[in-house]
MIDRENZA-412720 format. One line per field, with one value per residue (C-alpha): x, y, z. Coordinates in steps of 0.05 Angstrom, whole numbers. Layout:
// residues N
c1 (X ...)
c2 (Y ...)
c3 (Z ...)
//
This chain:
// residues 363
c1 (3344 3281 3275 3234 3211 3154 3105 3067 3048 3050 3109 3119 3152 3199 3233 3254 3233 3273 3306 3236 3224 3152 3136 3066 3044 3043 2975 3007 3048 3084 3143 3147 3084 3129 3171 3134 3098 3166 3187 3129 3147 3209 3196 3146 3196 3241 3195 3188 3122 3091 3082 3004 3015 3016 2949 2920 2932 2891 2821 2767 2749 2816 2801 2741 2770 2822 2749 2725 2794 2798 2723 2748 2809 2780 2717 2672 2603 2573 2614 2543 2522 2587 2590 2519 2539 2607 2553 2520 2588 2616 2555 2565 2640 2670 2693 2731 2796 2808 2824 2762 2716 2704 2645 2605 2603 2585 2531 2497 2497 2460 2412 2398 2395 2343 2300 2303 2254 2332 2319 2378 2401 2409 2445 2489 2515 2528 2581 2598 2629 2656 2695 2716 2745 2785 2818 2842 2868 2903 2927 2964 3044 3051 2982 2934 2906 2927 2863 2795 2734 2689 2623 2559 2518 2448 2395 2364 2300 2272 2281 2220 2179 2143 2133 2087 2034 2025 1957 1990 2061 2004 1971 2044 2060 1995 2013 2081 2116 2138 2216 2204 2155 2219 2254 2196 2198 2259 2263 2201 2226 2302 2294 2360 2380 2368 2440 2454 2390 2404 2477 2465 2487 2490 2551 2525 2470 2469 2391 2418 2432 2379 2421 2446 2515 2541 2626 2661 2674 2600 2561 2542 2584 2641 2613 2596 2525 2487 2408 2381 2310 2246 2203 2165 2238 2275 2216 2222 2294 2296 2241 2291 2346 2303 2281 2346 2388 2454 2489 2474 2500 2447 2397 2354 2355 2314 2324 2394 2411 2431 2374 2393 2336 2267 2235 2189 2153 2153 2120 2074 2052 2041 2000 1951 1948 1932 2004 2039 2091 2125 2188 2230 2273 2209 2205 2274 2242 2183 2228 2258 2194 2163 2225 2214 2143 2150 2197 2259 2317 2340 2419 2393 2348 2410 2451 2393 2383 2459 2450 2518 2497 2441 2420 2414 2368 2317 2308 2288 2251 2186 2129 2058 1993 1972 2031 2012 1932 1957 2002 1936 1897 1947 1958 1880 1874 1935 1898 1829 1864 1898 1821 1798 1846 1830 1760 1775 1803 1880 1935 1890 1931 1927 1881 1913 1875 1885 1904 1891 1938 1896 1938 1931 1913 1942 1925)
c2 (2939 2943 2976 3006 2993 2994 2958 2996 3062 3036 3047 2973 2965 2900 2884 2824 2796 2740 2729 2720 2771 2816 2850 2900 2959 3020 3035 3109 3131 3180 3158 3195 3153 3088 3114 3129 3062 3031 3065 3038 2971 2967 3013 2957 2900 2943 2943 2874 2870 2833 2871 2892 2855 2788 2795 2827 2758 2715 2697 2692 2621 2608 2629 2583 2520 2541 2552 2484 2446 2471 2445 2383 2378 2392 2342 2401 2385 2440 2425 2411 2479 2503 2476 2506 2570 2568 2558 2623 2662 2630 2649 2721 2731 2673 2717 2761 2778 2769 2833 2859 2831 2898 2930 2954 2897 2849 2898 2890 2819 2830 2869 2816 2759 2796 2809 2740 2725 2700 2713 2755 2696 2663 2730 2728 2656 2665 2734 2694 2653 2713 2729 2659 2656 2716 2701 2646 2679 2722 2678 2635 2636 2678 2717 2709 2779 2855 2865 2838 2871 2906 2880 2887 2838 2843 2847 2779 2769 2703 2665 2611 2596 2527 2467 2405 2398 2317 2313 2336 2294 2238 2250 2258 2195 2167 2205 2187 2123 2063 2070 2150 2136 2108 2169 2219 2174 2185 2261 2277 2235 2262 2327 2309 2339 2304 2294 2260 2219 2195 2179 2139 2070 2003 2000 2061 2028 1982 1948 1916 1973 2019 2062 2111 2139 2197 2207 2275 2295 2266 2313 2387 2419 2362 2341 2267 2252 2192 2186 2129 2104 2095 2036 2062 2082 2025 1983 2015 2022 1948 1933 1966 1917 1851 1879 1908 1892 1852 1898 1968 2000 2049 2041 2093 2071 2064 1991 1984 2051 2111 2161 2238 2278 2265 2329 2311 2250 2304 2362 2312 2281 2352 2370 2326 2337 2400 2435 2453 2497 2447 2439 2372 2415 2438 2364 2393 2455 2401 2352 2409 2442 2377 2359 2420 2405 2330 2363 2356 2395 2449 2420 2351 2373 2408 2337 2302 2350 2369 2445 2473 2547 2565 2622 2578 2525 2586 2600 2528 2530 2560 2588 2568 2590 2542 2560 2629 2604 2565 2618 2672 2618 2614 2672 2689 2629 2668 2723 2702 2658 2718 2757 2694 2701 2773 2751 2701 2747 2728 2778 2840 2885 2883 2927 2973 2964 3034 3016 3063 3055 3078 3115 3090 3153 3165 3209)
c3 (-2427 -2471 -2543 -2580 -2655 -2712 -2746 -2794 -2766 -2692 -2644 -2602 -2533 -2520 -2451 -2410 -2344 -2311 -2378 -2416 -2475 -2476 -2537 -2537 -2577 -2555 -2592 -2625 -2677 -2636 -2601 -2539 -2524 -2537 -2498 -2432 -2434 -2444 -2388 -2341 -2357 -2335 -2273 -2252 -2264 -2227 -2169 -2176 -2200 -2263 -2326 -2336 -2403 -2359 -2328 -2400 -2429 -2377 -2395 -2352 -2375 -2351 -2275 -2275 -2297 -2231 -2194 -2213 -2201 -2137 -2118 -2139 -2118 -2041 -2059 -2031 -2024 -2061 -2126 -2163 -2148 -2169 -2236 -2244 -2231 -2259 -2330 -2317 -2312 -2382 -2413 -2389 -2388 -2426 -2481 -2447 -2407 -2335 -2335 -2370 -2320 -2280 -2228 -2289 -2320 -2259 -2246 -2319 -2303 -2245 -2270 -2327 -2279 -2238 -2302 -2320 -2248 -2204 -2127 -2088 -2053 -2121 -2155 -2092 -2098 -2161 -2140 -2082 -2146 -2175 -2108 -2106 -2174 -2169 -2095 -2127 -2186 -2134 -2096 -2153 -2167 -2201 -2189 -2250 -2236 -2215 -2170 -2164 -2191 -2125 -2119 -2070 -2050 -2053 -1990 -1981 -1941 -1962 -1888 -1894 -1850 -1876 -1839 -1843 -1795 -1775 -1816 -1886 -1868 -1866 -1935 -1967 -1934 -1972 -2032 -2041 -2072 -2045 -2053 -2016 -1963 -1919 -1930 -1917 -1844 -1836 -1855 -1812 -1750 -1740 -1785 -1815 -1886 -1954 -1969 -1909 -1918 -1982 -1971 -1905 -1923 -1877 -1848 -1807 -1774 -1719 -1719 -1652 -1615 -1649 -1665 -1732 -1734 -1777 -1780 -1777 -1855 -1875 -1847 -1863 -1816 -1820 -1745 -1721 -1702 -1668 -1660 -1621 -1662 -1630 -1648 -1712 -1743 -1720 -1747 -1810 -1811 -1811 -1861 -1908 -1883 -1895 -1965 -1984 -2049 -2031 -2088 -2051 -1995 -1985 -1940 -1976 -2058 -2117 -2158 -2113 -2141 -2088 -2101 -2121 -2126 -2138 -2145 -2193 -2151 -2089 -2125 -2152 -2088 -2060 -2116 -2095 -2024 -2045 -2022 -2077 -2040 -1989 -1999 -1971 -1925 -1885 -1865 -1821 -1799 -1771 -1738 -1701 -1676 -1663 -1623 -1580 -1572 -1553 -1489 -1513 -1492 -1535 -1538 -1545 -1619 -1633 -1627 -1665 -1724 -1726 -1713 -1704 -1676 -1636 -1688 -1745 -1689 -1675 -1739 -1756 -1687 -1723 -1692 -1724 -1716 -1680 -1621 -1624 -1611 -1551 -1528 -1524 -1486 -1440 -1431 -1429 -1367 -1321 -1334 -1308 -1258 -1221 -1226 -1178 -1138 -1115 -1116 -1063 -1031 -1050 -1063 -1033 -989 -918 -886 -829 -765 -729 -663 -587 -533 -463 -421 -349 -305 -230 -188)
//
């Protein structure tokens, strides 16, 4: 049974779930008021649902520290990224309630993250974090939240398209230094991503063989992956090993330190080549296409660059001018070859020879 009393003016609600007392105000002076929201209560608990007062009591600083133990707990890859955007969030909705946290509001931060210059794609990771934080929340025992807030993701249309022609993956080869020339190799030869670059370490390569193995769990898409080098990489591959610190495991590494990003030496170097927009994942989108060019089956780059789906491997198939030049003179020399050929006198159709059959005549 719950009661009813006063403080001040204001008419406050108390009543019991599983034993524990709940106290809240009823927010009037009247006490038929007190009395309906009194009666709410303990029709929910009734029901066997938790009292709205539960979830009013939750902050939404709370949810994200369950976010970020959860990243961590799992060791997911992208924990960086969600730490960043887990920053954005507190700065927006740190002060307030769970429970507060509704469509208008999430829409106001959209709109402020889009003034301040964010692409979609970046606005939608960080509501993909948003979702994330209050499945969670839902999914707890007891939940940590009545509903979640509804929420629609903006259009994104920023596919690229960049790639590095062999001329300009020479200059940034020149332009680069020392300690990331290996790794722009290595990138440009097996179009392999940065992360799994940079974390490759010895006991994954066998010089001998000529050959580099990724396990399942270090890759991308949690899939093994083997490459056999050709002569240039393996050469390289074990320059690195004769050079190499005793005290580091990484094949790739900067004063026997694993390297995490250097995105200042890489913007630099295209500077001068007179690139400024390349970005280190178009050395992928290269190794693919080049791959393609060089003959190689389609299953086989797949293997190699560790493409999962085929949509995701067409997209990083790109087309360049250059293919679309070759295609037109192609398609230019069928054309003029097939005009010879009726001018030789190929593919012309028959001509019908009208034939008489002579009757003999008797008489």
């Amino acid at each position: 049974m719950g009661c009813i009393y006063r403080r001040g003016k204001t008419y406050w609600i108390k009543y019991y779930r599983n034993g524990k007392p709940y106290a809240e105000s009823s927010g009037s002076d009247k006490l038929e008021v007190a009395k309906r929201a009194l009666k709410i209560r303990e029709g929910e608990i009734s029901q066997g649902k938790i009292p709205g007062i539960c979830f009013d009591r939750v902050s939404f600083n709370e949810l994200v520290d369950d976010y970020l133990a959860d990243y961590r707990l799992n060791d997911r890859k992208t924990q960086r990224r969600a730490e960043r955007c887990a920053g954005y969030l507190r700065g927006e909705f740190g002060m307030l309630k769970a429970s507060e946290v509704d469509t208008s509001k999430i829409r106001q931060y959209m709109e402020k993250r889009l003034s301040e210059g964010c692409a979609n794609a970046t606005v939608n990771r960080e509501l993909a974090a948003i979702k994330r934080i209050f499945n969670l929340a839902a999914r707890c025992t007891p939940p940590k939240v009545a509903q979640k807030p509804y929420m629609s993701m903006l259009k994104e249309n920023n596919v690229r398209k960049g790639f590095i022609e062999h001329d300009e993956y020479l200059a940034l080869f020149e332009a680069l230094p020392g300690h990331l020339k290996p790794v722009l190799q290595f990138a440009y030869a097996t179009g392999w991503r940065k992360s799994e670059i940079l974390n490759l370490q010895w006991n994954q390569v066998n010089l001998r063989d000529g050959i580099v193995r990724l396990e399942p769990g270090e890759t991308k898409n949690d899939e093994g992956r083997t490459i056999y080098m050709e002569s240039d990489l393996l050469e390289m591959m074990s320059n690195q090993h004769r050079t190499r610190r005793l005290d580091c495991r990484h094949v790739f590494h900067l004063n026997g330190k694993m390297m995490k990003d250097f995105r200042g030496s890489w913007e630099s170097a295209c500077k001068v080549i007179g690139k400024p927009g390349l970005l280190f994942h178009d050395l992928r989108r290269s190794g693919i296409r080049n791959m393609i060019r060089a003959g190689i089956p389609e299953r086989v780059a797949m293997a190699i660059s560790g493409h999962k789906t085929r949509s995701v491997f067409d997209r990083y198939n790109i087309v360049s001018q250059e293919d679309l030049m070759q295609a037109a003179n192609k398609r230019q020399a069928f054309t003029r070859d097939q005009s010879a050929r009726l001018q030789n006198g190929y593919n012309r159709p028959r001509e019908i020879k009208k034939v008489t059959t002579l009757r003999a005549v008797t008489n």
